[in-house]
C-alpha positions, 0 to 999 in steps of 0.5 A: 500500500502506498506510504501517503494512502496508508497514512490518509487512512491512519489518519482518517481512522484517528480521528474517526476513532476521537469523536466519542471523546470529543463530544463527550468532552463538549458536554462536559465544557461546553458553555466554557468552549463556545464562549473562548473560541468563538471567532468572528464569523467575518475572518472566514469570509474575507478570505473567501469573498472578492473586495469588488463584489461587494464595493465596486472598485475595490481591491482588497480587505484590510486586517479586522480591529481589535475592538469591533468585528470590522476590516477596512475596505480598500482601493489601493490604499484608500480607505472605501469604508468598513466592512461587517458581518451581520451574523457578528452582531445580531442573530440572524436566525431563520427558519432553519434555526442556521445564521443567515450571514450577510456582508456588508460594507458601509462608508464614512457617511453612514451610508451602505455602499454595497451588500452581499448575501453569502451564506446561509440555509433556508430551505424556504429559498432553496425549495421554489424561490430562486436564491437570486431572487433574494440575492436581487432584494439584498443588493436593493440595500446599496445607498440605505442612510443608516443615520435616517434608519437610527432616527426612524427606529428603522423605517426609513426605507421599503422593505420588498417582501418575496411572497413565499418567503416572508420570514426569511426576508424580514430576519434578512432585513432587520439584521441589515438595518439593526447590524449596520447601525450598531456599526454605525454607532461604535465608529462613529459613521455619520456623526452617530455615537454610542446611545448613552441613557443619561436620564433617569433610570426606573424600574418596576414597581411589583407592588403597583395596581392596576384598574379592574376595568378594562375600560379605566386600564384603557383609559391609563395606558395600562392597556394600549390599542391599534383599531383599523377598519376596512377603508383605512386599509384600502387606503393604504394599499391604493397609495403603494407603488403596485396598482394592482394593490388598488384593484384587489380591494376589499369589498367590505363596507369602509367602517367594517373592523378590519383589525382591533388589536390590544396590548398589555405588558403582563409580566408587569405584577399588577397588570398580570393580575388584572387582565389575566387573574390570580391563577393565570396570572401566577402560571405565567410568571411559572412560565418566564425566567429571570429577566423575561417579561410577557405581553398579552396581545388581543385581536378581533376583526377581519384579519389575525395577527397571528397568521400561519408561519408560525405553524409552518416554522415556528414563527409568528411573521405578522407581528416583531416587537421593536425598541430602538434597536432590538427587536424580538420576532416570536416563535411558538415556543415563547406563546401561549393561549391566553384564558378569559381575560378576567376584566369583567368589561373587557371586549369579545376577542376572538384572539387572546395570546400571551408572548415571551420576550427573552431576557437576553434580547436587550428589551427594557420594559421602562421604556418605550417600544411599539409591536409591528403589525405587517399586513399582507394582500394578495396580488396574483396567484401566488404574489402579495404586497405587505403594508405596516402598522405599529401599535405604541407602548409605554408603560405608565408611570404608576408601574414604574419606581425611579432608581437613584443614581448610586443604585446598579442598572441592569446592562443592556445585551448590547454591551455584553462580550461576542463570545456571550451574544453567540453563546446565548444565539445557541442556548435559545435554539435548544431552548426553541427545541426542548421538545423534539429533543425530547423525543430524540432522547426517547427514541434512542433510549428505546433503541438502546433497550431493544439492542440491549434486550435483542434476544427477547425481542427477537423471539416474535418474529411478527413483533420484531417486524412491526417494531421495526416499522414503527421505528422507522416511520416515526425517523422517516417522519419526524426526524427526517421529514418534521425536523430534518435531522438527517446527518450528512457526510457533509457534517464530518468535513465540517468537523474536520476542517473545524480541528484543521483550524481553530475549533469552536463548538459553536456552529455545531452547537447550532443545530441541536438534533443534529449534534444530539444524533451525533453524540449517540452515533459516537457511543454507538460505534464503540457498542455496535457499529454503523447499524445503529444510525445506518439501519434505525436512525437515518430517514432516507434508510428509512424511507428505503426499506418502508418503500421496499417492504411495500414493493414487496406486498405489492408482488415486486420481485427481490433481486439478489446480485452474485456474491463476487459483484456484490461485495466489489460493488462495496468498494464505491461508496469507500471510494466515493467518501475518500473522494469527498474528502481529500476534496474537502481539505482543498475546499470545503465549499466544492465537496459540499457541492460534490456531497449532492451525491447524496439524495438527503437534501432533496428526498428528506430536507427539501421534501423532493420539491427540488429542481428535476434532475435532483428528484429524477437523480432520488427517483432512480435511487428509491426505484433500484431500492424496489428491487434490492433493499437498501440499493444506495446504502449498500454501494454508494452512501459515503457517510455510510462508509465514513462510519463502517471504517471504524465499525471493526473496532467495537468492543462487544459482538451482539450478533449471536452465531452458531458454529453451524453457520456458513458451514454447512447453514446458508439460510441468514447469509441467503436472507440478510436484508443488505447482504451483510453475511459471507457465504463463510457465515460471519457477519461483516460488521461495515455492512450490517444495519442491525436489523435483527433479522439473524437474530429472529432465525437464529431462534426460529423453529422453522427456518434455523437448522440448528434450532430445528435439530434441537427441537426434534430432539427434545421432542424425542426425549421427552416423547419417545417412541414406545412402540418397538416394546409394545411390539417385543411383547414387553407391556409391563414396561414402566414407561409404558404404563405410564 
């Protein structure tokens, strides 16, 4: 074997075989790891991104500051500007629970000089809407004032809503206009400074009432209101740009409510109280943690500012609470239905819903802000137009207690370190998935007692079948399908490239499932090898042998290549990771691309709603998987062969054989599901999913020989055969008479 050959695979094999002790030790340091080897994410691009696709004359990007995560933009040596991340200073996240990374450059003037989106994983894009499309809306961005969007709190420009995608644009919006003028204001671009809140500090006071009356609570401010009727719509839309706003007009009477929304900051003690009652009142202060507060927001009428994202991803794209320059869009895991209001004058609401506003967003609830409502109309078949309206709030001033100047004031999150900012990015998105982590540690705590108790499960072979679908139905659909928790040999590159250079747990930590699955591939691959994930865990595994197990109902023929072309055909998918690999040490970003060979993204991310070669490339897959099971996890999955490499060294073999097997016994190797069993009799453990089926006939009295033998024997003994002495005239034999 060449020298170089041998000592990629050595070396592949190490770190391979370092995994379980990585993650383990992340668990054990993992707050203390993201926290000191967080990096700026602009020190990546700015070796990757050329300086004139983003301001157009320039040829080069300067050293980042030490003190913000900026590097100069330059023309020879002229400074243009500063360029800027908006992933290093807010969270930008989507859909996709992943960082939407936009670079940004920006002049002396404050004035955004160009923009480009760089990165990012929204599958809302990916699916239908071509990323150029939002690459377009991005670059509409050049020549915004970020002097006019400080004083405007941000409205100062058009914000162009792609139908389809409407969350992902208004994350993509507010991280531009809030990331640049945090900018902004730490240079002092544009004659903006460092907000610094020289007037008097207050805090709430808990032992404050509010009115009992819904009427005196509207009164006083305690609760403030947005009402809209019909023709106050219409006219907003007849004055935009697009005319067929104007023709789609509402029908209804102009005085008709179109929206009366109401708002009230409950995790106010007093107001809590008032509006929600003494029991309600007492869960939601249970529901929020130190430092988060509530609103109640109610609503009537015509339209629902709630909406449907929330249901589709998980975030509420009608409404975003904004205060200077934070903002806090909501997600389903911060709401709640909220009970009978508990004013006995309030209104008939047909929406009463109670939103979290985490304690790490920087919100301070003594001073002003305004929830945002955004209001849609549909245009054409599958095209719409957004207009907003805001709803003020200001706390009255009975709620609120001065401070004196000697007394701490709590430190907005804008000051806290990057290292912290990112920290809590990722602690919030597993905080977001509580529940599906939930269910992924109890599918594979149930998958660990079936290994562990294989041997009583195994004894049905009907039982074993059907636990085995139902398994694989629930990873098919929600790890794979709900929650796209489908690992990729594309995360391996990853971690590899991440030990190359400076390691962070950070984007790993990103994506919680993902990072869980790995961990439990990590232990699995000491206690059983590859099948673990590779037969039980993986959604497109499953999705083959569901599709199979049905071709096989409906009278669909098995094939069963010779043994000599099966076992070099094994060969490929080895071939295709080693491949991907060595790419992925020259760029990450062309294996990647070259990783498409495998079908996880169209078939289980994207919901094969994808560009048609891509789902004809799948088609092909799943079809050649009708005939012979599991067709691309035997020859060409290169994660499944990432994760066979260390599949020998295991520390237990739970497959049970019998001496008998292989020699003179065929019937497993004849009827293991992927092949996995030599004509010799030993199972290859690069190949086996784990399916327990051996098991099943390695205890089944009508196909194993061997059990077989042992029952005519047992039968034999304990029933033998008299008749030889009824015949030799012996009648009083005591067995006999027996």
């Amino acid at each position: 074997m060449p020298r170089f050959y041998k000592s990629f695979l050595m070396s592949l094999n190490r770190l391979i075989c370092l995994l379980p002790a990585l993650v383990c030790s992340a668990f054990v340091t993992i707050g203390d790891a993201a926290a000191q080897t967080a990096q700026p994410v602009l020190t990546g691009f700015l070796q990757s991104e050329t300086p004139s696709d983003i301001v157009e004359g320039a040829d080069a990007f300067g050293p980042i500051r030490d003190d913000v995560p900026v590097a100069p933009v330059l023309d020879g040596d002229t400074r243009l500007g500063w360029v800027f991340i908006t992933s290093d200073f807010v969270g930008t996240t989507g859909y996709s629970g992943k960082p939407i990374h936009t670079m940004v450059a920006v002049d002396d003037d404050a004035r955004v000089l160009g923009i480009k989106l760089v990165k990012h994983s929204e599958p809302i894009v990916l699916i239908g809407i071509p990323d150029t499309k939002i690459k377009s809306m991005v670059a509409d961005y050049k020549g915004v004032n970020l002097v006019e969007e400080a004083d405007s709190g941000g409205e100062s420009h058009d914000l162009n809503i792609i139908s389809g995608a409407t969350v992902t644009v208004m994350v993509i919006d507010d991280s531009i206009i809030r990331s640049g003028i945090k900018v902004a204001r730490a240079l002092g671009l544009g004659g903006l400074q460092q907000v610094e809140d020289t007037g008097p500090k207050f805090a709430i006071n808990p032992e404050a009432k509010a009115p009992e009356s819904w009427m005196e609570m509207e009164g006083d401010g305690t609760v403030r209101w947005l009402s809209l009727d019909v023709g106050q719509i219409n006219a907003a839309f007849a004055e935009m740009d697009d005319p067929r706003a104007a023709k789609r007009a509402l029908t209804e009477a102009p005085e008709t409510v179109f929206i009366d929304m109401q708002m009230a900051l409950v995790s106010v003690p007093g107001i809590g109280k008032a509006i929600l009652g003494e029991a309600e009142n007492s869960n939601l202060q249970d529901w929020l943690e130190e430092g988060e507060h509530a609103i109640a927001v109610t609503g009537r009428g015509l339209y629902s500012f709630k909406g449907s994202g929330y249901v589709r991803g998980g975030i509420f794209d009608r409404i975003v609470l904004i205060q200077d320059d934070v903002s806090v869009r909501f997600r389903d895991r911060g709401h709640r239905r909220m009970g009978s209001i508990a004013a006995a004058d309030a209104p008939e609401f047909t929406e009463r819903d109670l939103f979290k506003i985490p304690a790490d967003v920087g919100f301070d609830p003594t001073k002003p802000f305004r929830l945002q409502l955004l209001v849609q109309r549909e245009v054409a078949a599958i095209e719409k137009v957004f207009t907003t309206f805001d709803l003020g709030y200001q706390l009255p001033s009975t709620y609120l207690t001065p401070i004196a100047a000697s007394q701490p004031v709590a430190v907005a999150a804008e000051n806290s370190t990057e290292a912290q900012a990112q920290a809590a990015l990722w602690k919030r998105i597993w905080q977001d998935k509580t529940p599906q982590i939930i269910v992924v540690g109890a599918m594979l705590s149930v998958l660990t007692l079936a290994f562990f108790f294989q041997m009583q499960l195994t004894r049905s072979a009907r039982v074993t079948f059907w636990f085995r679908m139902a398994f694989l139905s629930v990873t098919l659909v929600c790890l794979g399908w709900m929650w796209n928790a489908q690992l990729s040999v594309v995360n391996l590159m990853a971690l590899f490239g991440a030990l190359m250079t400076e390691f962070s747990w950070q984007a790993f930590l990103l994506d919680p499932l993902t990072f869980i699955l790995w961990f439990s591939v990590a232990a699995a691959l000491l206690f059983w090898g590859r099948g673990a994930y590779c037969g039980w865990l993986c959604p497109f595994g499953a999705l083959q042998e569901i599709t199979n197990q049905i071709a096989r109902k409906i009278g669909i023929p098995q094939w069963t290549l010779p043994w000599g072309l099966h076992e070099r055909l094994w060969a490929v998918k080895y071939m295709i990771f080693l491949g991907l690999f060595g790419v992925s040490l020259y760029s990450i970003e062309q294996a990647e691309h070259l990783a498409e060979v495998e079908p996880f993204k169209t078939a289980i991310i994207l919901k094969f709603m994808r560009a048609w070669p891509f789902v004809a490339y799948v088609a092909a897959l799943l079809i050649a998987g009708l005939f012979v099971e599991r067709f691309y996890c035997r020859y060409l999955c290169p994660l499944g062969a990432a994760l066979a490499i260390p599949a020998r060294l295991r520390m237990f073999d739970w497959l049970k054989r019998y001496k008998e097997c292989g020699s003179p016994c065929q019937t497993c190797a004849h009827q293991c599901p992927v092949q996995a069993i030599h004509p010799a009799g030993e199972i290859n453990p690069n190949e086996c999913v784990n399916c327990m089926h051996c098991q099943v006939l390695y205890q089944s009295k009508d196909f194993c020989p061997v059990v077989i033998k042992k029952e005519k024997r047992r039968a034999k003994v304990s029933s033998p055969d008299l008749s030889a002495l009824k015949t030799a005239g012996i009648e009083n034999h005591p067995n006999i008479r027996t």
